[in-house]
C-alpha positions in Angstrom: -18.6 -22.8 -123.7 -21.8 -24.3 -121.6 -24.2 -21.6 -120.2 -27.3 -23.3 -118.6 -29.1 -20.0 -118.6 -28.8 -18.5 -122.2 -31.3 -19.3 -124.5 -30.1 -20.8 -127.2 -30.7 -19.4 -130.7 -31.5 -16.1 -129.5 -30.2 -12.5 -129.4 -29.4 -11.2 -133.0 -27.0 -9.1 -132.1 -24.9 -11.8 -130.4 -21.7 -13.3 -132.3 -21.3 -16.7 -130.6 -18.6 -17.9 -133.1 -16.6 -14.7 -130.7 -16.1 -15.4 -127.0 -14.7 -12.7 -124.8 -13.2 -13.0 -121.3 -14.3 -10.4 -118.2 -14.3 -9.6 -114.8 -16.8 -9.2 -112.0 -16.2 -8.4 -108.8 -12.9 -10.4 -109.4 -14.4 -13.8 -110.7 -13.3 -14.4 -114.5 -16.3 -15.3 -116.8 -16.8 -15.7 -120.2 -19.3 -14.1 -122.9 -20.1 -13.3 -126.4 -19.2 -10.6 -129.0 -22.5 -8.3 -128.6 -23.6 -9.7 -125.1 -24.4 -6.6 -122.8 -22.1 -6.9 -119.2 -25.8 -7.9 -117.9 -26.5 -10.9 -120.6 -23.6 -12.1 -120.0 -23.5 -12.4 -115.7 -27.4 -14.4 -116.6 -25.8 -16.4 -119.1 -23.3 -17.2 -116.7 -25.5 -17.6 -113.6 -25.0 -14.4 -112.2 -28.0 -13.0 -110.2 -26.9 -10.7 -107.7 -25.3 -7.6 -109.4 -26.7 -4.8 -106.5 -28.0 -3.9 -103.2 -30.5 -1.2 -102.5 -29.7 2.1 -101.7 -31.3 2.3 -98.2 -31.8 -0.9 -96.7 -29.3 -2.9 -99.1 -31.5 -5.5 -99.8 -30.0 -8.2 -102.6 -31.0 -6.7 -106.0 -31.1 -8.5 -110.0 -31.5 -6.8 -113.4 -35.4 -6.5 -113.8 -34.9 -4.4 -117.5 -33.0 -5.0 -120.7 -32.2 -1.0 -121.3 -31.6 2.5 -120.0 -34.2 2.1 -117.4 -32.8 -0.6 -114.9 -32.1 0.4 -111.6 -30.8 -1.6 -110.3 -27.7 -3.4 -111.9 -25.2 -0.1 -111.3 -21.4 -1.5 -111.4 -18.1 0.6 -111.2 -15.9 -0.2 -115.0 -12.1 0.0 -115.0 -9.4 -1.9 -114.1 -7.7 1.2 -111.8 -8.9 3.9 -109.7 -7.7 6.1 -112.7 -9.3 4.6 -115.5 -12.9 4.3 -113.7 -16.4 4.8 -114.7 -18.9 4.9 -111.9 -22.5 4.2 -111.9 -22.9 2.6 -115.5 -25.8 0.4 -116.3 -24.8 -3.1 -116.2 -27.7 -3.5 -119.2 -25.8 -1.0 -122.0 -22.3 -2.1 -120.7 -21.4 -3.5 -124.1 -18.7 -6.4 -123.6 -15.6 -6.5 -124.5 -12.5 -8.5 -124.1 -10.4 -8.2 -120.8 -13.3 -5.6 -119.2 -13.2 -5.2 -115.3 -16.6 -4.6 -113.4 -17.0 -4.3 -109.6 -20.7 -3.9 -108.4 -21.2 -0.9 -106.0 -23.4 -0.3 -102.6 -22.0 -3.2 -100.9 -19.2 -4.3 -98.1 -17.4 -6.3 -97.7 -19.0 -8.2 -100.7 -21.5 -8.5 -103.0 -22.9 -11.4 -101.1 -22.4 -10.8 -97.4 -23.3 -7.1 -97.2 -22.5 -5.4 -93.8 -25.0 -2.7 -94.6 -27.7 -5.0 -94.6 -27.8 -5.0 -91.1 -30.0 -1.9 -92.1 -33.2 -3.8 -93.0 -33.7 -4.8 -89.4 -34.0 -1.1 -88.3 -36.4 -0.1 -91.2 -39.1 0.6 -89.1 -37.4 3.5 -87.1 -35.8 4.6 -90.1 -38.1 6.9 -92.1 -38.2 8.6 -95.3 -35.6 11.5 -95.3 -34.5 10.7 -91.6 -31.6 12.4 -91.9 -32.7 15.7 -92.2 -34.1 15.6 -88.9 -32.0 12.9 -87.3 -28.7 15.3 -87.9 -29.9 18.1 -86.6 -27.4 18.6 -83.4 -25.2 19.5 -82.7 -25.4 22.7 -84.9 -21.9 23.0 -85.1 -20.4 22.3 -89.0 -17.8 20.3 -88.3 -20.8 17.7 -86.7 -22.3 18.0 -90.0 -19.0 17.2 -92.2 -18.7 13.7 -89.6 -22.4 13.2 -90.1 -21.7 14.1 -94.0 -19.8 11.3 -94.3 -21.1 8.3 -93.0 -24.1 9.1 -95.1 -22.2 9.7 -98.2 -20.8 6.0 -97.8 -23.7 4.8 -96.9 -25.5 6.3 -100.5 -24.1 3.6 -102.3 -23.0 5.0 -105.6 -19.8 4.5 -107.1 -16.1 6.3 -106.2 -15.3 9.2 -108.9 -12.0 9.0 -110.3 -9.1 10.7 -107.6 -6.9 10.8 -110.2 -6.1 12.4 -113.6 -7.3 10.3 -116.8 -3.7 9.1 -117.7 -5.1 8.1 -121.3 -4.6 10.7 -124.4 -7.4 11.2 -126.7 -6.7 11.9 -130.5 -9.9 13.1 -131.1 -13.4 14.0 -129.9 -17.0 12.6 -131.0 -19.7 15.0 -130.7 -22.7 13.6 -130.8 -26.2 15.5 -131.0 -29.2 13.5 -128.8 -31.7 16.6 -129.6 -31.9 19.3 -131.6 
């Protein structure tokens, strides 16, 4: 497998004697055993994993851990086995995964939302609080409600039961 942008001899973790096939945002790629979802779209050429929350402006992984904010994709191949809002950089791969990036429509690369960054200046911070103040009425406010909810960009929850069983539970302690 030829990836122009992975460096070659790198990575410790990274078995390249294993390849693994995935998903993202329906185009079929291929990676490593140990590649994070986020090494593997840069070995593969893959910039673009995100658009900003408010202006959806085009948006690349910056970070290699916990802290990047940017690379947020939706995991799963159905709406019942999802996972919303996971970090693209401690997605560890695996063979046959499905990820869609979020905060975008109709695609990743054409963004209707985008339109957005050409009315930055008369949108300010928090406009909405003030913007959608009338009328007073709730039902205005559940319209209002939303349009801004879809506009917010995070992931869909799950509308469905987890149709998976679970023989057992790991507990796991971060601070004690």
């Amino acid at each position: 497998m030829t990836q122009r942008f992975r460096l070659v001899g790198r990575g410790a973790d990274i078995d390249r004697s294993q390849s693994v096939a995935f998903a993202f945002d329906g185009t079929s790629y291929r990676g490593y055993e140990g590649d994070t979802l986020a090494s593997a779209l840069l070995a593969n050429g893959v910039h673009l994993l995100g658009r900003s929350f408010k202006y959806h402006r085009p948006r690349g992984v910056i970070s290699a851990g916990p802290e990047e904010p940017n690379a947020l994709v939706q995991l799963g191949p159905d709406a019942a086995r999802t996972d919303p809002n996971s970090r693209a950089t401690q997605v560890e791969l695996f063979d046959g995964l499905v990820a869609r990036s979020q905060n975008r429509w109709p695609s990743l690369r054409f963004d209707f939302n985008a339109v957005n960054d050409l009315f930055a200046p008369l949108i300010p911070a928090g406009f909405y609080y003030k913007t959608f103040m009338w009328p007073r009425s709730p039902k205005a406010w559940m319209v209002y409600e939303r349009f801004i909810r879809k506009a917010a960009g995070l992931g869909v929850s799950p509308r469905q039961p987890d149709p998976d069983r679970y023989d057992h539970v790991n507990a796991h302690c971060d601070v004690l």
